[in-house]
N, C-alpha and C positions, 0 to 999 in steps of 0.2 A: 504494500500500500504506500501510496504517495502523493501527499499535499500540492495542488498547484496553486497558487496565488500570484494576482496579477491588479496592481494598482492602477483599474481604472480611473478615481479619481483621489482626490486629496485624502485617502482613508487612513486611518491606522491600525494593523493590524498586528496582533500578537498571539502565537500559539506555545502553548506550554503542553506536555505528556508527565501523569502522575500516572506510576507503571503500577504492575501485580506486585511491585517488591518494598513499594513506599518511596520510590527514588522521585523526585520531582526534576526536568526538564527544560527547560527554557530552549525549544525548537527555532522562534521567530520573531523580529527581526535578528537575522544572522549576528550581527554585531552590535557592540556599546554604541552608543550615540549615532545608530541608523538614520533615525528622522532629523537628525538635525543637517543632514544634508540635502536634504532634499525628497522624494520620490523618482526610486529608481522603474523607469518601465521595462516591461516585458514580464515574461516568466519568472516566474520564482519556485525553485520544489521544496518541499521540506518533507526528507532530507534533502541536499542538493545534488547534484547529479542524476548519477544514475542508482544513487542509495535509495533504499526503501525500508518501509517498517515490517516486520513481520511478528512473529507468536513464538516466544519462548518463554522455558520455564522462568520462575512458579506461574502454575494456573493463579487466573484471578482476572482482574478487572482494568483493563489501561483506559484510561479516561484521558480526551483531548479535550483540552480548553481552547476555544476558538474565540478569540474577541476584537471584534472593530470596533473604530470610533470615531468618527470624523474629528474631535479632539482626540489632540495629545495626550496620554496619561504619563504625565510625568511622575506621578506615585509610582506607579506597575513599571514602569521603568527602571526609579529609582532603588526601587525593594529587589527585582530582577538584577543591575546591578551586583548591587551589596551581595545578595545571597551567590551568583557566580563567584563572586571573590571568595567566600564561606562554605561553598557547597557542603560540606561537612558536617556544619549549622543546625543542629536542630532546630533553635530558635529562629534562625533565618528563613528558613524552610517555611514553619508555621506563620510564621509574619506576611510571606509573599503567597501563598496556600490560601491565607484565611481573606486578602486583601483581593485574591481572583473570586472568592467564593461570593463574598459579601459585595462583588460590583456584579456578580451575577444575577445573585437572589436580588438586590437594588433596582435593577434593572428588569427581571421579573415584574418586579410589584408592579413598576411603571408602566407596564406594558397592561398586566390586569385589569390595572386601574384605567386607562383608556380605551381597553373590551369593554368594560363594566358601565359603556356611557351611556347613559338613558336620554332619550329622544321623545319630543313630544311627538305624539301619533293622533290621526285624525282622519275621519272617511271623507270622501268627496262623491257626490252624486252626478251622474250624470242626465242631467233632462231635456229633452224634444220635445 
């Protein structure tokens, strides 16, 4: 398996892999201070080349975290960051973890909350 991602417009994207083994991942953008250059076009894989993902042991659960934003998050960045430099980090780990989870769920609500819109309703007749 393998991520194409391709910046049709000003987006920002970020993909992270929490594996069967508790290992947390930082997939995308490939490098430190990506966006501050700009948006690269074309293609992008994650992994790059011709890598790909596959299913190794322990059984269990690999969850992608997939997230755009037309802003910047300079938080997920910054915690992303830190925790590369720490990977070791329990704490860091939990910090950057709980900081993709909680703009998830965040971002959930918001979404609910603008399903959940109620509309005035009203018949109209038609007469000859």
């Amino acid at each position: 398996m393998q991520f194409y991602v391709e910046h049709l417009s000003n987006a920002h994207v970020y993909v992270f892999l929490y594996d069967s083994s508790g290992e947390l991942l930082p997939m995308y953008p490939p490098a430190e201070g990506y966006y501050s250059y700009g948006f690269t076009r074309g293609p992008n894989f994650i992994p790059p080349g011709e890598g790909y993902f596959s299913f190794v042991p322990p059984p269990g659960a690999e969850t992608f975290y997939i997230i755009g934003s037309i802003q910047r998050l300079f938080k997920l960045e910054q915690l992303t960051e830190i925790y590369a430099q720490n990977a070791t980090s329990e704490g860091q780990k939990t910090l950057l973890l709980e900081e993709i989870k909680t703009m998830l769920t965040d971002n959930e609500k918001k979404s609910r909350r603008a399903e959940n819109i109620k509309t005035g309703g009203g018949t109209h007749q038609n007469r000859r």
